[in-house]
N, C-alpha and C positions, 0 to 999 in steps of 0.2 A: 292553371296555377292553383294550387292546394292555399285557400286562404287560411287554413285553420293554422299554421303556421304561424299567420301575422296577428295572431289574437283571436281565433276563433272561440266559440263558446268550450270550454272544456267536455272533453268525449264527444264531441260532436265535432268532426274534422271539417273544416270548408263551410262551418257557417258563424257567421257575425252573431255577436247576441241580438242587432237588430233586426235580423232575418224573420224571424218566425216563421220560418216554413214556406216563404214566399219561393213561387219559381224564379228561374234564374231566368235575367232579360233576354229578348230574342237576340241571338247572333251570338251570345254565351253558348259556349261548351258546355254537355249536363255533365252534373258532380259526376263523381266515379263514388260508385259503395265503398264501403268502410273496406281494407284490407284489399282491395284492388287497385294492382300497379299498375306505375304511372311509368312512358317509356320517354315522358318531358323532361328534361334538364332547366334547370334555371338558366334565365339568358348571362346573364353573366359571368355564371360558372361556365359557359362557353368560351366567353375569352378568358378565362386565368384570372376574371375581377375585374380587367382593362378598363375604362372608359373611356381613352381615349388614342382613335387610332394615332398610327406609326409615324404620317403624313399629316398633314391639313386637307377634308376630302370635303368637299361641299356636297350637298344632299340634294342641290343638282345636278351633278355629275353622271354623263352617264357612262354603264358599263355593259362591259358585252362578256359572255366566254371567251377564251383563247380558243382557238382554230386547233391548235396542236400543243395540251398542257402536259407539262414536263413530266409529268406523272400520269399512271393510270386512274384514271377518275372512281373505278372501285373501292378504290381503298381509302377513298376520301371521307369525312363525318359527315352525318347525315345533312347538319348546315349547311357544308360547303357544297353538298351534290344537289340541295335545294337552289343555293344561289347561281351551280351553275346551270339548273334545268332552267331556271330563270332567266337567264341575261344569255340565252341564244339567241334572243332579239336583243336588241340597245334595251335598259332600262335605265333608270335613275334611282340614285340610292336612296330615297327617299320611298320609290314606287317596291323597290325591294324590301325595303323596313315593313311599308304596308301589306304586302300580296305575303307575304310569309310570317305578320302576327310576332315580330321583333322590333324591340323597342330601335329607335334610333340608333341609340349610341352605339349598341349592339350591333347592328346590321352596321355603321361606317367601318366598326372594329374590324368584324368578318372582313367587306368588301379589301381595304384595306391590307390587310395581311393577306389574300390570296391575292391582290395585285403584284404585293412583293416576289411572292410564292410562282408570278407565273401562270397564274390559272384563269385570270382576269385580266380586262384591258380598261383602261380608264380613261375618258376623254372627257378633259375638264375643261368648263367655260373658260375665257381670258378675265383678269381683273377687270373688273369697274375701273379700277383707280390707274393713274400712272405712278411709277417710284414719286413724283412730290405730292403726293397723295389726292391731286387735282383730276377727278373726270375724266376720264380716256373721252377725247374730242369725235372720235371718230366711232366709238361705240355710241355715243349718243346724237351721231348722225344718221347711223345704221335706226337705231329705235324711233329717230324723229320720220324717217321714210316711212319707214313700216307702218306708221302712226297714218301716216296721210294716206296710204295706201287703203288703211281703212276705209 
């Protein structure tokens, strides 16, 4: 992400006035020189601005690719053919946001609209709660086993 957008020092693109020339920390991307392009999209300009997906998707939910997506997968943006090189195993949208360097809200939006789209499969946990908003008795039987099995 080009910091010098968010206030960097003038003429100097991608550094904070606090910077002084310090290297950028490990697991930082190095700057790009002055005058060479960037093939990054802001996350957001991804979805249209969106923050918030279509559905309600918990960020442990997991997803998988569709087996057979309604579309040729060529012709898809480069997010979406991320997401689905990704979720050929089960992932969680959470484990998605992280392994591909998209914020949260970003990645539920994606997963979200390609599950509509067809292209994704989404297999979401059950509530905690029941409709009178009491404990599912029987989820918390399942977790008390599990506990002792410990």
């Amino acid at each position: 992400m080009d910091r010098g957008s968010f206030g960097g020092s003038p003429g100097v693109p991608g550094r904070w006035p606090g910077d002084h020339g310090r290297a950028p920390a490990p697991g930082r991307p190095p700057e790009r020189a002055e005058g060479e392009a960037s093939s990054l999209v802001r996350p957001y300009a991804v979805t249209g601005g969106r923050t918030k997906p279509r559905y309600d998707l918990a960020i442990e939910a997991l997803v998988t690719a569709a087996p057979y997506p309604p579309r040729d997968v060529a012709v898809l943006t480069p997010e979406y053919r991320a997401i689905m090189d990704l979720c050929r195993s089960a992932r969680s949208v959470a484990e998605v946001s992280a392994l591909l360097r998209l914020p949260l809200g970003v990645a539920r939006v994606l997963v979200a609209d390609m599950a509509v789209e067809g292209l994704l499969r989404l297999h979401q946990s059950q509530p905690a709660t029941t409709t009178g908003g009491q404990p599912d008795l029987r989820l918390l039987e399942r977790v008390l086993s599990g506990l002792r099995k410990l």
